[in-house]
Each structure stands twice: as C-alpha cells, then as structure tokens.
matplotlib code that plots the C-alpha trace (Angstrom):
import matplotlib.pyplot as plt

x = [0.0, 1.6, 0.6, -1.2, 1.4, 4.1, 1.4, 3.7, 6.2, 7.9, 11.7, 11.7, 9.6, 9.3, 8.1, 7.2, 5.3, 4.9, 8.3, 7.3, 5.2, 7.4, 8.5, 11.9, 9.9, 7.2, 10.3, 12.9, 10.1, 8.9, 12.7, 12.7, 9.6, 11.1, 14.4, 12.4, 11.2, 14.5, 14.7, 17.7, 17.1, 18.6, 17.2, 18.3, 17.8, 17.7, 16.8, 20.1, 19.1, 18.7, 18.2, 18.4, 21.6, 20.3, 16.9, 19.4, 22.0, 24.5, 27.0, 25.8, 26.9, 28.1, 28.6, 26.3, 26.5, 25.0, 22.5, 24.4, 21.0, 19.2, 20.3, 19.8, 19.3, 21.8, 21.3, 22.9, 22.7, 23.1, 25.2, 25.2, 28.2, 30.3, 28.8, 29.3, 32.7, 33.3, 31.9, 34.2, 37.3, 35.5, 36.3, 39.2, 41.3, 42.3, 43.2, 45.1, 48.8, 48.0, 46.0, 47.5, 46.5, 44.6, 42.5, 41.8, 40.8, 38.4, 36.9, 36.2, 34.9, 32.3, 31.7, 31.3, 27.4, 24.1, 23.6, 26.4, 25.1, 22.3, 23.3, 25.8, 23.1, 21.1, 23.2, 23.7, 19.7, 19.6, 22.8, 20.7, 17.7, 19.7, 22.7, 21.7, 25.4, 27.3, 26.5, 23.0, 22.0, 22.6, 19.7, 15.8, 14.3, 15.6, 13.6, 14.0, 13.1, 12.5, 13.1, 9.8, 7.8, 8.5, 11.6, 11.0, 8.6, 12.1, 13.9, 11.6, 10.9, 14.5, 15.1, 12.3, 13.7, 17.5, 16.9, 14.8, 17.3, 20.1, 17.9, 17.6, 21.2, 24.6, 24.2, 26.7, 29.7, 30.5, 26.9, 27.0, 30.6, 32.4, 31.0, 32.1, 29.9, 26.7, 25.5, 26.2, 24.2, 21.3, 20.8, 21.1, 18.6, 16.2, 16.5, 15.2, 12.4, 11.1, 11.8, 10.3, 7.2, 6.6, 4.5, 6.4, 9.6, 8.2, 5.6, 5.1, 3.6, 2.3, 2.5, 0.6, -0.9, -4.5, -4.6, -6.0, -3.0, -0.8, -3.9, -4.3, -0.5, -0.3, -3.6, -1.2, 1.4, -0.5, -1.9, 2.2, 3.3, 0.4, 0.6, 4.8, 3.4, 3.6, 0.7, 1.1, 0.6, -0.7, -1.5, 0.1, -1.2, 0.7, 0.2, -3.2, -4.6, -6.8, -10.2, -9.7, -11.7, -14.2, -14.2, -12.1, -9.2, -10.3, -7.5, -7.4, -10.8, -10.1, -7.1, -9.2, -12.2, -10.0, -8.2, -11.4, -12.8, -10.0, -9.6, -13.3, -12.7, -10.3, -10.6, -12.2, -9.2, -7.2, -9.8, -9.1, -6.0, -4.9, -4.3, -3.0, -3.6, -0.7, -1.3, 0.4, 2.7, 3.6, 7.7, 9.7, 10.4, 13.9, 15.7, 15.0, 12.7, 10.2, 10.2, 9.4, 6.1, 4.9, 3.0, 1.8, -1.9, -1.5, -1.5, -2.9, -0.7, 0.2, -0.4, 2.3, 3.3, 4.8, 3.3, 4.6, 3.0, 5.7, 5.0, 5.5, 4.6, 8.5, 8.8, 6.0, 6.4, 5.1, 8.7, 10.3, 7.9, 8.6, 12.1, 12.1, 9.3, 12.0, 13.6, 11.7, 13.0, 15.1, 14.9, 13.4, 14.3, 12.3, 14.2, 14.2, 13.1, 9.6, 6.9, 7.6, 5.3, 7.7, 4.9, 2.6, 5.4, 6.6, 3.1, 2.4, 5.0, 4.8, 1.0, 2.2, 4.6, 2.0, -0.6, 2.4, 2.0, 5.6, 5.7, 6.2, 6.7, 6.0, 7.3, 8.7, 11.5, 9.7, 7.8, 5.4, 4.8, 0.7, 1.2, -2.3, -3.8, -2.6, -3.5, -7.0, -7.2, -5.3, -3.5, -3.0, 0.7, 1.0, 2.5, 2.2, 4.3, 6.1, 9.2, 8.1, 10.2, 8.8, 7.8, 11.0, 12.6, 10.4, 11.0, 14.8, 14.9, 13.1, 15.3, 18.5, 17.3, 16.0, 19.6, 22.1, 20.3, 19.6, 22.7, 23.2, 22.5, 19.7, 22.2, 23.7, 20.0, 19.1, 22.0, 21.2, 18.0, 19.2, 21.1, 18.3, 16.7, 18.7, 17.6, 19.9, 18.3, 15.8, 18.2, 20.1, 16.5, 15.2, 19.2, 18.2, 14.8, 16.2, 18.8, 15.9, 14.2, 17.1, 17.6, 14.2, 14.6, 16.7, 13.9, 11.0, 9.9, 11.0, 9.5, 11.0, 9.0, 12.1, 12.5, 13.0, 16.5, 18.7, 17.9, 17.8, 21.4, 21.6, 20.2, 22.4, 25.8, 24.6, 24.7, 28.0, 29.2, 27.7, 29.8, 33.3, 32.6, 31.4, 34.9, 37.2, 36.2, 36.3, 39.2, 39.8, 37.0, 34.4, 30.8, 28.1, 26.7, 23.5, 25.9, 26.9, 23.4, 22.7, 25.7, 24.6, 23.0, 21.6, 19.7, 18.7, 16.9, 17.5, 15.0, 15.2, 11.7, 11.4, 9.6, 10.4, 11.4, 15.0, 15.2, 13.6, 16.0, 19.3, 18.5, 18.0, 21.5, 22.8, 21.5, 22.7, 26.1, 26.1, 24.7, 27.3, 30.3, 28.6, 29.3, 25.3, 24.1, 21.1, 18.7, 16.2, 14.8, 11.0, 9.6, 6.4, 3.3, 4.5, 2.4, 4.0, 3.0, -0.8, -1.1, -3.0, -4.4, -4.8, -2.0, -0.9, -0.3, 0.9, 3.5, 4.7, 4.2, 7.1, 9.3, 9.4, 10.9, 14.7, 14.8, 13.1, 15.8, 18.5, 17.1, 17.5, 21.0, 22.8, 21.4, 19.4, 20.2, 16.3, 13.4, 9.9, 7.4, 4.3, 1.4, 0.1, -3.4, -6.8, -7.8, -4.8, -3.6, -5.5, -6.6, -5.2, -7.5, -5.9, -2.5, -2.6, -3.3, -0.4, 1.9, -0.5, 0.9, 0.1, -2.2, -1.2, -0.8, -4.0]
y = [0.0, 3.1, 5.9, 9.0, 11.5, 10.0, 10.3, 12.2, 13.4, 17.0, 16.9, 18.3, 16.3, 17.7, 15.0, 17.0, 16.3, 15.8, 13.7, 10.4, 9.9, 7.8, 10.3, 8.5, 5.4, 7.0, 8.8, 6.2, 4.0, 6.4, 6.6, 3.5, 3.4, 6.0, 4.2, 1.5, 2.9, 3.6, 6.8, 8.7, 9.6, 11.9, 11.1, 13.9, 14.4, 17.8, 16.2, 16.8, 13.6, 11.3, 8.1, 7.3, 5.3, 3.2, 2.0, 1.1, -0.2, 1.9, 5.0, 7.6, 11.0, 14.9, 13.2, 11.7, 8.1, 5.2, 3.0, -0.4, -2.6, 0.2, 0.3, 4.1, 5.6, 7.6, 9.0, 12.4, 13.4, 16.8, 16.7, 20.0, 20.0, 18.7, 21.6, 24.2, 22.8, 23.2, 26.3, 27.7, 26.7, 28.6, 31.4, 31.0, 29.4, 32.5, 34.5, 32.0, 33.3, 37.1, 37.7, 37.0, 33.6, 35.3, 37.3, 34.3, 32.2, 35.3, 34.5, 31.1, 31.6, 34.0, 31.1, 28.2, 29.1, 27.6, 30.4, 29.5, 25.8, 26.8, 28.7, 26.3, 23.2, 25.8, 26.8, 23.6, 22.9, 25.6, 24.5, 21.4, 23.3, 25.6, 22.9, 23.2, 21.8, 20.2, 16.7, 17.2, 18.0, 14.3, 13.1, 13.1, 13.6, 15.0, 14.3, 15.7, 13.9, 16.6, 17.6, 17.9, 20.5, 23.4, 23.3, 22.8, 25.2, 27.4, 25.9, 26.8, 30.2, 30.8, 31.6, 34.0, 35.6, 35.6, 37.2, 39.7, 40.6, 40.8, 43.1, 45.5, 46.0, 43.9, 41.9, 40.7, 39.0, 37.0, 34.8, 35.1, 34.9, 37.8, 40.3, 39.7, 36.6, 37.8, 38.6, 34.7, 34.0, 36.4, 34.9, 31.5, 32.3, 33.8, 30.5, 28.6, 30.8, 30.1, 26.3, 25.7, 27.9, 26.5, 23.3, 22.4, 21.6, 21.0, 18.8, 18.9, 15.7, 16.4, 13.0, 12.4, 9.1, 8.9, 10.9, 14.4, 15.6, 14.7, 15.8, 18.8, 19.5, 19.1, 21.6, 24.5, 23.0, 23.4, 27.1, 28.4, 26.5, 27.8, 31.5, 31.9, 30.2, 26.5, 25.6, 22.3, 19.8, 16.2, 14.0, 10.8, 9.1, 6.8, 3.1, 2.9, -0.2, -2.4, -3.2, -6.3, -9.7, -9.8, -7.9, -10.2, -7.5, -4.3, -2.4, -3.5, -2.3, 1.0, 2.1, 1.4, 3.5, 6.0, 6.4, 6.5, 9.0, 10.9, 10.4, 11.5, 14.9, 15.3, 19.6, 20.3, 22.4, 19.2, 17.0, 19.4, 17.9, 14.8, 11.4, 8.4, 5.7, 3.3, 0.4, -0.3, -3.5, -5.7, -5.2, -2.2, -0.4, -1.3, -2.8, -2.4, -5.5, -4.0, -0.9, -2.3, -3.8, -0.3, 0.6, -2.5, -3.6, -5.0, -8.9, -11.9, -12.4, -15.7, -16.2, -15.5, -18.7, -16.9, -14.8, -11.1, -9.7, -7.9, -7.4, -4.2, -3.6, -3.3, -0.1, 2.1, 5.9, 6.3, 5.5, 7.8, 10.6, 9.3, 9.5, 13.1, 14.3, 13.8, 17.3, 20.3, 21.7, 20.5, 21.0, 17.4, 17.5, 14.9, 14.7, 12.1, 11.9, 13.1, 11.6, 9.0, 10.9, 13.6, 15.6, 13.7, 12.5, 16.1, 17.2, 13.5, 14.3, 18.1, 17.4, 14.8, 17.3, 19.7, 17.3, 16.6, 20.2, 21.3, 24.9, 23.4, 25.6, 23.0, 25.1, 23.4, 24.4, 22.7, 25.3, 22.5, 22.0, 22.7, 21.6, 23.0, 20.5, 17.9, 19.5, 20.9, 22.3, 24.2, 22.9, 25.5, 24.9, 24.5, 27.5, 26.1, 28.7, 27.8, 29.5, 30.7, 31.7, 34.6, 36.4, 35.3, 37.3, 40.1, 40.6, 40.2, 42.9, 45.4, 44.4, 45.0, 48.1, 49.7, 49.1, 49.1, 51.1, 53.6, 55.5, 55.2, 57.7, 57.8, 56.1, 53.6, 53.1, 52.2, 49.4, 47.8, 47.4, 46.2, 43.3, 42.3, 41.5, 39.1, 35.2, 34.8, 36.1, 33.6, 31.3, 33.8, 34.9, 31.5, 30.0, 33.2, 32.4, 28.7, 30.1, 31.4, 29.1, 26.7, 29.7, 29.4, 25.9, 26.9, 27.2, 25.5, 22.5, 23.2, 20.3, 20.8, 19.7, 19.7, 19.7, 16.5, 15.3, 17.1, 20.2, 20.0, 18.9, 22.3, 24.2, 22.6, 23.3, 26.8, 26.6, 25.1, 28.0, 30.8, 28.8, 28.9, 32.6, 33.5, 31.4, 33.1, 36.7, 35.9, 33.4, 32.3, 34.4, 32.2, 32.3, 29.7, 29.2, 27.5, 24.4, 24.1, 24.0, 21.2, 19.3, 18.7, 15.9, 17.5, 19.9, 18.3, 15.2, 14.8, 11.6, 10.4, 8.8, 6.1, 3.3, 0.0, -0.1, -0.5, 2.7, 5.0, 2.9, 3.2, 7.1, 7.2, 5.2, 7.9, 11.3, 9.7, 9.5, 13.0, 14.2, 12.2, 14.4, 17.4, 15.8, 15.3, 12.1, 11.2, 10.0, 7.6, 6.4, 6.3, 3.4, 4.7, 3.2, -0.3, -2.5, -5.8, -4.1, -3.4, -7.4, -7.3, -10.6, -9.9, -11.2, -8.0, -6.2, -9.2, -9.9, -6.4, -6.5, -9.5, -7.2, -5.1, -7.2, -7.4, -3.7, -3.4, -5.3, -3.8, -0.4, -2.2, -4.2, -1.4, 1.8, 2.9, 3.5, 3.7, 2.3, 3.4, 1.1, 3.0, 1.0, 1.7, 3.3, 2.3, 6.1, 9.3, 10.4, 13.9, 16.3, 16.2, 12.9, 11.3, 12.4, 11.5, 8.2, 7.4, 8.3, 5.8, 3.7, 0.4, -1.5, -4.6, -8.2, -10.2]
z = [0.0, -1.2, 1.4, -0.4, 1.0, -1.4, -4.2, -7.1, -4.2, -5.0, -4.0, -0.6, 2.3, 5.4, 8.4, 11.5, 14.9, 18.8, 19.6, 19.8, 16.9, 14.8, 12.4, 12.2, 11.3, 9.1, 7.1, 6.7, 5.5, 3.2, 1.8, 1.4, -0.8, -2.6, -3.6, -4.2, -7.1, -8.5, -6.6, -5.6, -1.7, 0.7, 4.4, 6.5, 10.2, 11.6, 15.0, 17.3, 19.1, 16.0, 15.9, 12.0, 12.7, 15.1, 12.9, 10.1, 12.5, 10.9, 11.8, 10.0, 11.3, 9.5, 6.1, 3.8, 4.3, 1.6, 3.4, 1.5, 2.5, 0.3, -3.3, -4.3, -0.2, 1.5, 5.1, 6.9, 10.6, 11.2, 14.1, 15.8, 17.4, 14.8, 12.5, 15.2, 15.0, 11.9, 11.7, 14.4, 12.3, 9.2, 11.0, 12.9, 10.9, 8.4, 11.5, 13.2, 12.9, 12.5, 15.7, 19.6, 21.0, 23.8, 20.9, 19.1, 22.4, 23.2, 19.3, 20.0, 23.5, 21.2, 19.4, 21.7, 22.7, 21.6, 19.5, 17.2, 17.2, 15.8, 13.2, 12.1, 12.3, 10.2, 7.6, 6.6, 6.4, 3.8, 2.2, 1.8, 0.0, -2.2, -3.2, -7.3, -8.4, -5.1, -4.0, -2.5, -6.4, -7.3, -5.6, -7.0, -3.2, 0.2, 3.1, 6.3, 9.7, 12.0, 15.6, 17.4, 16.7, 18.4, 17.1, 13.4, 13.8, 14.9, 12.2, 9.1, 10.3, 10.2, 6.4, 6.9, 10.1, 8.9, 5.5, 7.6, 10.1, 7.2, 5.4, 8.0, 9.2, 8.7, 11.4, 14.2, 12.7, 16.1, 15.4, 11.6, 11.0, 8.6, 7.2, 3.8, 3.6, 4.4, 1.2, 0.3, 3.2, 2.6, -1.3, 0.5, 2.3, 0.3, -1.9, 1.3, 1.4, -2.2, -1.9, 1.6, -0.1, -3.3, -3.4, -6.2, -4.6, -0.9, 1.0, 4.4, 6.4, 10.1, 12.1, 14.6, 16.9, 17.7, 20.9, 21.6, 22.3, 19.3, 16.9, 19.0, 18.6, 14.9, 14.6, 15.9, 13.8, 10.6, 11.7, 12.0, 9.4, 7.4, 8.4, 7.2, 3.9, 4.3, 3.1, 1.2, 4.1, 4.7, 7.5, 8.8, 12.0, 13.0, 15.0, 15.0, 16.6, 14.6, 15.8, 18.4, 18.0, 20.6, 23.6, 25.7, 26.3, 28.3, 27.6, 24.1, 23.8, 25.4, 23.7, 20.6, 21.5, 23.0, 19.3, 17.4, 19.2, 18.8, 15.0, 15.3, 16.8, 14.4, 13.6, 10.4, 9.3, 9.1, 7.6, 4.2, 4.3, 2.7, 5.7, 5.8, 8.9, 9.0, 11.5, 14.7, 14.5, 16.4, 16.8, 17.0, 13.8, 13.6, 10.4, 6.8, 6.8, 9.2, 8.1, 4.4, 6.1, 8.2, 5.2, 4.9, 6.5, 9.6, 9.8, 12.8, 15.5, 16.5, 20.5, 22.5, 24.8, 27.8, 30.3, 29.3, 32.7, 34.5, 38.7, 39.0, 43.0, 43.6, 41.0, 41.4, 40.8, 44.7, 45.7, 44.0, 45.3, 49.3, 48.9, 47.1, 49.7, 52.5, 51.3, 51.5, 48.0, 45.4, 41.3, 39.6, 35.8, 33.7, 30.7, 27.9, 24.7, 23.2, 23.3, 26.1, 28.7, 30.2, 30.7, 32.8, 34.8, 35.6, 36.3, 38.4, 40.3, 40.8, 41.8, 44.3, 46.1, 46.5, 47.6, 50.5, 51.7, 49.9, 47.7, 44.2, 40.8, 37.6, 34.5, 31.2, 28.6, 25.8, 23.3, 22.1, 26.0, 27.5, 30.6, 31.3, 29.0, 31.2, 34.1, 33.6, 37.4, 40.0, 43.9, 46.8, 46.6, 43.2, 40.4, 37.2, 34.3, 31.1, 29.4, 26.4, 23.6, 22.5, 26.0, 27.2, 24.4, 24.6, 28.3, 27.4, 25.1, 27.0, 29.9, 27.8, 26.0, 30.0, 31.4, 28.5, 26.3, 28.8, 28.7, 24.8, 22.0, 19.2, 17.1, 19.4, 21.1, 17.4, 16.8, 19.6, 18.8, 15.5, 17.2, 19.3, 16.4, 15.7, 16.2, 18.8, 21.0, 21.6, 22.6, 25.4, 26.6, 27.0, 29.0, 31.2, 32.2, 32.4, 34.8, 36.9, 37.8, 38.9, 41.3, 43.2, 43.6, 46.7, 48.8, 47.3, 44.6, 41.0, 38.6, 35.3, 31.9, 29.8, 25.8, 24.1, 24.5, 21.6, 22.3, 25.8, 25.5, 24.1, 27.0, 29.3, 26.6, 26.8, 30.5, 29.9, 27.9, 30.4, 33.6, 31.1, 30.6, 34.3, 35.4, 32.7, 33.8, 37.6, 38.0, 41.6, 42.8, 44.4, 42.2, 42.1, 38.6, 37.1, 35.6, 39.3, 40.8, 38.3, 39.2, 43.2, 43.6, 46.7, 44.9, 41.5, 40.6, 37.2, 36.0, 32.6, 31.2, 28.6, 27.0, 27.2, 23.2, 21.7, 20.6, 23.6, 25.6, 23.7, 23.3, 27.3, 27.9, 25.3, 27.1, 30.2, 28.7, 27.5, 31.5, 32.8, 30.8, 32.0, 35.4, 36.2, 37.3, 36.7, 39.7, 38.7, 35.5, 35.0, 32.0, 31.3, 29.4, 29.9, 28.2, 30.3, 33.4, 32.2, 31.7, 27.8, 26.7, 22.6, 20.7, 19.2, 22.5, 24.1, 21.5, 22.0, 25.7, 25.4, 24.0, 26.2, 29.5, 28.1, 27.6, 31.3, 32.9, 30.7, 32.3, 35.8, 35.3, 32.9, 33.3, 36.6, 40.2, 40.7, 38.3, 38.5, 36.2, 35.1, 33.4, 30.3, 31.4, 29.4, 29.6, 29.6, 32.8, 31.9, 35.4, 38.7, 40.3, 37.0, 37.7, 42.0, 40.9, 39.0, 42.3, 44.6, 46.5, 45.4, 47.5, 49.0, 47.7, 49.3]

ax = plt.figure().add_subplot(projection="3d")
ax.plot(x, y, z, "-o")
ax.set_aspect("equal")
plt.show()
C-alpha cells in the first residue's frame, strides 16, 4: 500500500510532529519506498538527538553516508556539534597566525554558545535546500526527519527571520561569521524561502498518533506553518490499533475507543488535508525489513506462549515521590526523549509534592509544552508557568534596552535594537529564564517539563558555555553558577523517562552518557506506558508487551540506580484525580 502522502512526491519532504510519533519510522520508510522505485534519496535528520543510525544499525553522522542494504538511499545526521565545529574553524582558521592567542581564544569563546550551534546546524539545512550543483543535487528527493515541533517550527521560520534581520542591518559577525559573507548567506537564504514555499519543490507531512494531544499538537502546527506560507501539508497518523476480536481484552478495547474517538474529533481544518492511517505493528520499527512492512496492512498475530506480565509492585512511581518528599526543596528535571510521557510524569510528580504540603513551581522548557492541558485544574501549593520563547525574548529585550540602552544615544540606542533582532536572542532569553528558575529551587519545589532530549542537550551546553565565561572573567573568585546547581545531587533530581522499546531505551543510555560528561548524574529512570506491566491478553499487545521485558531489565541491570514502572493506562492520565493516581501507593498483595 503506497501511502497517499508519497502520491507524485515533489523533492523536498518535510516529516514534522509531537516527539514520539514515529517520524523516524514513518520517514525512513517512506525513503525507502522512494528508492524503491528507483529513486535517488537523501534522508536527513535535523533532530540533534537522532536516531536514524540506530533504525538502520548503521553509523551515519556529519557526512552523507550510503545506506548499503538500500540500493539508491543515503542517510545524513546533522550533528550540531560537529557543525558548530566546523563552523568555528571557518572562522578561525584565516586568522590563526596574524592575531594574539589570547584574541583568538576570546573569538572562539564568542563562538562556543548555543547560538552559534544553531546557526551552524542551520546553515547547513539551507545548504541542503539551495545545493543546485554540489553533491546534494545528485539526488531526486531529500527528506528531512525533524526535531519535534516546536523546534521545526524554529527551524523553518528561520530563512524568513535571517533574510529579515540581514535586510535591515549587517548583522553581528560574532553569530553570523564575517562580514564579507553575508550577502552569500542572505541569497542562500532567500533560496530557502522560495523552496520551503513552493508546493512544487516541498511537502510537508504532520504526524501524529490517535490521541487528543498529538492531533491537537499538529492543529497548531499546521496554523504556524500555514501562516509563514507553508501551506502544502498532509496527514500521517501513526500506529493505530486495529479493531480487536471480541471484547475479551479491556484495555485492548479502550485504547481502541479511546483512538477512534479521537480520529473522530479530528478539527475540520485538518480534515481538508490529505491522511494516511498506517497500523500499529507488532515489533519495534527497527531494520530495513520491518520498516518495508509499516506501510503494509497489519496482519494476525500468532499467541504468545509466555506470560509477558511484568510485577511491578517493587517499582512504582510512589517510591520515587517518598524518597524526594523527605527534602523540603530541590529542582526534579524529567528529561528524555519526546513523546515518552515527560509531561505527565513532571506534572504527576509536581501534583504529588504539593498534595504533600511542599511549595512546588511546575514550568517546562519545551515550546510544544501545554502543561495545562494535562493538568485541567489548579493545587494551593501548586504555580504552574512555562518559558516561552517569545515572551521570554520580549522581556529580554526590554530588559537589555532599559539598562544598556539607557545610557546610549539615538544612534547607538538604534543598533542595539538592531542586534536584538537578531535570532539569537531567543536562545540567550530562553538559558536566562532557564537560569531562573534553577535559582528558586533553593527554597522550594521546582518540577521541570524539559524539551525533548537534543535540544535539551543544548540548553544545558549553553549553560556550559555561560559557567566557562562567568569562570574566565572571575578566575579564583568564588561564584556559584546554574551548571553548578545542576551538578549537586543535593539539589537536583534529574529523571530520565522512557519506554520499554530498543530505541527509547538506547536514546536514554545515550542522554545519560552526555549528562554524565557534564558531570550530572542522573537520579532515577522512570519506563512509562508499559504494556508488560498493564497485563494485555490480545495477541498483538501481548507480542509487543514480550518485548518489552529485556529492555526493562537492561534499564535495571545497565542503566538505573532507581526504576519506576508505570502501566500503560486504558484512559490518559489527563486532570489532577488522574495524575494522584499514577503516584498511589500500590495496595497490598492479598
């Protein structure tokens, strides 16, 4: 079954959505199809915590890399840090030599922030969409697998708000490199503007699953996208569950109500669009031979022989919430990669502080975050806020223009208005609001909703960059920066959420790794929405619920100094009663 969104596909196809969708799996299959046809493909991730690689088992990386198992498919990773590496050098390197070492170390210290990481990870993306005669020019289609939304969102405003800010003034070499190549960068630019506009070239496919929230999230999606031009769009959503034989199954039977009433309620503005409903399947999505069959209808399941059920009265989520209510403050990071339930555990746990009597602030980094949604109701100790990226800015900027500005001229006033135009500034105006709440965790509750995992990485490299800089200027002065609030493990909680799924997993072990070079070690591990710990009888969700038991126990064994085991719930852990019951204690064994 060819999927209707790769009906006469244009060159350029965009797969966007709520981390945790399968947009990896949706677009490696769909490049698959694609070479399958005799097709030249380009799969490129823009997702700084990919996972292409690991669904072809392969080392992909900064380089576009043939997929051997795939005659006519190549793969590329953009790898922000590599690029921001490279980037650096770009502009180093011709003055290395002629200017001091201390000037030059001051050049790169410029360029060691988040905002140069994005700008590098970016000017590759439009490289990508403008390349008419370099290597990217060999291939018939180039399709992007995203980072969650918020982000792409970020990501394909960009041309538009780089070729405005270059229009309006020359910019600031020290994010955009020298001078003398901006007006190479503005016609690159521009070029990504037309492409990403014209429905010629570009297609954009929202995936979703068959909850509220994802639908709900790819609704907003469609209205930004739609409003900067971006108006050729389909639908994908994604592991559907067939309708189960009999009633036998209660969860079974829930999940699918639950997922038909939400295709249901699907908003009329996205019914216009074109959709596709691709079954869920019974394994992971991992390997050119199962991703060859996601397209395909699903088929019966054989029974499974062993008893999946998982006992899960040793792990629950209440243990982690009676050793953290000992304290009387503290900042609990919930971190991991999109889609696995971040949110619910950060608002589960938030609510159960507050329940306990303790002052508790829930906020979240993430700009697809609506922790309100989840909550749908208010606590007596309980602030709920979020960092958004655009108040955050604006309050920055008037911030910066009240005190800096203050003292300068008409003309100076007017440049450094100029620079805070600049898309930069986002990222400074969101680390600082970052910065502040890690502050007020000193003397109450502060449950952080973070970002999916690659771009949370950035947050915390920015707050790496910001400690460098603070130490440079001081030297042996005694200070106490963010990075170092993050590094006591008497003060934060950092607790990485998964699934128990190959991939979730690996990607978990991975942001570990990363949290561990920053010297942060993570506190517990939450695997949430277990299937083997809900006990399913239909085939289908037994078979998958198998699965799931060597990836628990590698989380146990490998991984986790604590492990929390949340069932998979027959209705969403929406509103506070829902949310108090996932930190119950469980009750006794009779």
């Amino acid at each position: 079954m060819t999927p209707g969104f790769l009906d006469v596909p244009p060159r350029f196809l965009f797969f966007t959505g709520k981390g945790g969708v399968g947009k990896t799996s949706i677009a490696c299959a769909a490049a698959i199809h694609l070479a399958r046809d005799g097709k030249r493909v380009l799969l490129v991730s823009t997702d700084p915590a990919s996972n292409v690689g690991q669904v072809f088992g392969l080392q992909i990386g900064n380089t576009i890399t043939p997929i051997t198992t795939v005659e006519g498919l190549s793969a590329l990773e953009i790898d922000p840090e590599q690029a921001a590496q490279a980037y650096r050098e770009r502009i180093v390197a011709p003055v290395r030599g002629l200017l001091p070492d201390a000037e030059i170390k001051s050049i790169t210290e410029q360029l060691s922030g988040s905002c140069t990481t994005e700008i590098a990870s970016f000017n590759e993306f439009t490289e990508l969409l403008t390349d008419s005669d370099g290597p990217v020019s060999q291939f018939d289609h180039v399709l992007f697998d995203t980072a969650p939304t918020g982000h792409t969102i970020r990501l394909l405003q960009l041309p538009g708000s780089w070729t405005d800010f270059l229009d309006e003034g020359k910019g600031d070499a020290s994010c955009l490199g020298p001078l003398s190549g901006l007006d190479k960068q503005r016609t690159r630019y521009a070029g990504a503007v037309a492409a990403l506009a014209d429905p010629r070239r570009t297609r954009l496919v929202l995936v979703a699953r068959a909850q509220r929230s994802t639908l709900t999230e790819i609704t907003r999606t469609h209205r930004e996208l739609a409003a900067i031009g971006l108006t050729h769009q389909y639908v994908v959503i994604n592991g559907v569950l067939p309708a189960p034989a009999g009633h036998s199954d209660p969860l079974a039977a829930a999940i699918y109500e639950r997922e038909q009433e939400a295709i249901a309620a699907l908003p009329d503005e996205l019914r216009t669009l074109p959709l596709d409903q691709v079954d869920l399947k019974a394994t992971n999505i991992v390997g050119v031979d199962a991703l060859e069959s996601l397209f395909a209808p699903g088929a019966a399941m054989p029974a499974v022989d062993e008893d999946p059920a998982l006992d899960v009265a040793d792990a629950p989520l209440a243990a982690l919430i009676d050793e953290l209510a000992t304290g009387d403050h503290g900042l609990v990071l919930c971190m991991g990669k999109g889609g696995v339930g971040k949110t619910a555990i950060a608002a589960a746990i938030a609510v159960a502080l507050a329940d306990r009597g303790h002052p508790v602030h829930l906020t979240t980094t993430d700009p697809a975050g609506h922790l309100s949604d989840m909550l749908h109701g208010t606590l007596p100790n309980l602030h709920v806020s979020s960092i958004d990226p655009a108040e955050a800015t604006r309050a920055y900027r008037d911030h910066v223009l009240a005190t800096k500005g203050a003292a300068l001229d008409e003309q100076g006033r007017s440049m450094l208005e100029e620079d805070l135009r600049s898309p930069c500034t986002e990222e400074v105006a969101v680390f600082q609001a970052f910065s502040r709440v890690i502050g007020e965790s000193r003397n109450k509750f502060v449950v952080v909703d973070t970002a999916p995992t690659g771009h949370t990485l950035l947050l915390l490299d920015a707050t790496g960059s910001y400690h460098r800089e603070v130490a440079r200027q001081l030297g042996n002065r005694h200070f106490t920066a963010p990075l170092m609030r993050l590094q006591d493990p008497g003060l934060t909680k950092v607790i990485i959420v998964t699934l128990a799924e190959t991939t979730p997993v690996l990607e978990a072990a991975g942001l570990q790794e990363e949290l561990e070079r920053a010297q942060i070690h993570p506190w517990a591990w939450v695997v949430n929405n277990s299937l083997a710990a809900a006990h399913p009888t239909t085939p289908l969700l037994r078979r998958r619920a198998a699965a799931e038991l060597p990836e628990i126990d590698k989380v146990r064994s490998d991984h986790a100094d604590r492990v929390a085991v949340v069932p998979l719930l027959a209705t969403e852990p929406v509103g506070i009663p829902a949310l108090e019951a996932l930190t119950e204690s469980p009750a006794p064994a009779v």
